[in-house]
C-alpha angles and dihedrals in degrees: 000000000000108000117223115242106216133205109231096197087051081061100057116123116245117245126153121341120025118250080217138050123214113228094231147345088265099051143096129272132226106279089039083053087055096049085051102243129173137194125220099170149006124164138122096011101306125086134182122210137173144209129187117233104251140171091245090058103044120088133227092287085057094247130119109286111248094227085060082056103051091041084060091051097039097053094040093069093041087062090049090061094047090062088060097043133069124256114279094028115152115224146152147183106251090180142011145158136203129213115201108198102162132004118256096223087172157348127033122340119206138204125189108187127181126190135200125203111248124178132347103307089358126113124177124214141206133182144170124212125209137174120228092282091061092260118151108237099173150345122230130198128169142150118246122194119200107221120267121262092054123109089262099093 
């Protein structure tokens, strides 16, 4: 069995300042940079993002793992909501459920996620996900809460 090398200063825990900065308030993080999203659009509560279809995110049946799915989803709608916040805004997905309906074998995958504001710091969020033939893969909803102390109480 291949033993994975690890980077010790990639483990270190995160306090205080970031060891990264983010290019804008509209961009992907660290860990969506390494899934290889990307984001088309975000604006007005509704965003679009892609992912090619490769080995590293299949899974042992050779199909798109559902986690990089549901990345994709996920982020999809957090960038929805950013196009609503304002910059700096804290804010997390507190549930969310994913609903597989075909396998991606190949090619871009995209998700197009709108959210609605629910109560008080809640959004809730939709989206749809396709391969590259227009298919519907799978359907995403979730709950996001923006952090206390701002403005959204």
């Amino acid at each position: 069995m291949a033993r994975l090398k690890i980077d010790k200063e990639e483990m270190m825990p995160v306090d205080g300042p970031r060891p990264f900065d983010l290019e804008g308030w509209i961009a992907t993080a660290q860990f969506e940079d390494l899934v290889g999203l990307v984001i088309d659009m975000a604006a007005d509560g509704r965003a679009e993002l892609r992912v090619p279809f490769r080995v590293k995110l299949s899974q042992g049946g050779g199909v798109m793992h559902g986690g990089a799915l549901t990345t994709l989803a996920d982020t999809a709608v957090a960038m929805a909501i950013k196009s609503l916040l304002p910059e700096g805004t804290i804010f997390a997905t507190t549930e969310l459920n994913t609903t597989f309906l075909a396998p991606v074998k190949s090619g871009w995958v995209r998700a197009v996620a709108d959210v609605s504001r629910g109560e008080g710091r809640n959004f809730v969020g939709k989206a749809d996900v396709f391969d590259d033939q227009e298919v519907l893969v799978a359907r995403f909803n979730s709950n996001f809460r923006v952090a206390r102390g701002q403005g959204f109480d």
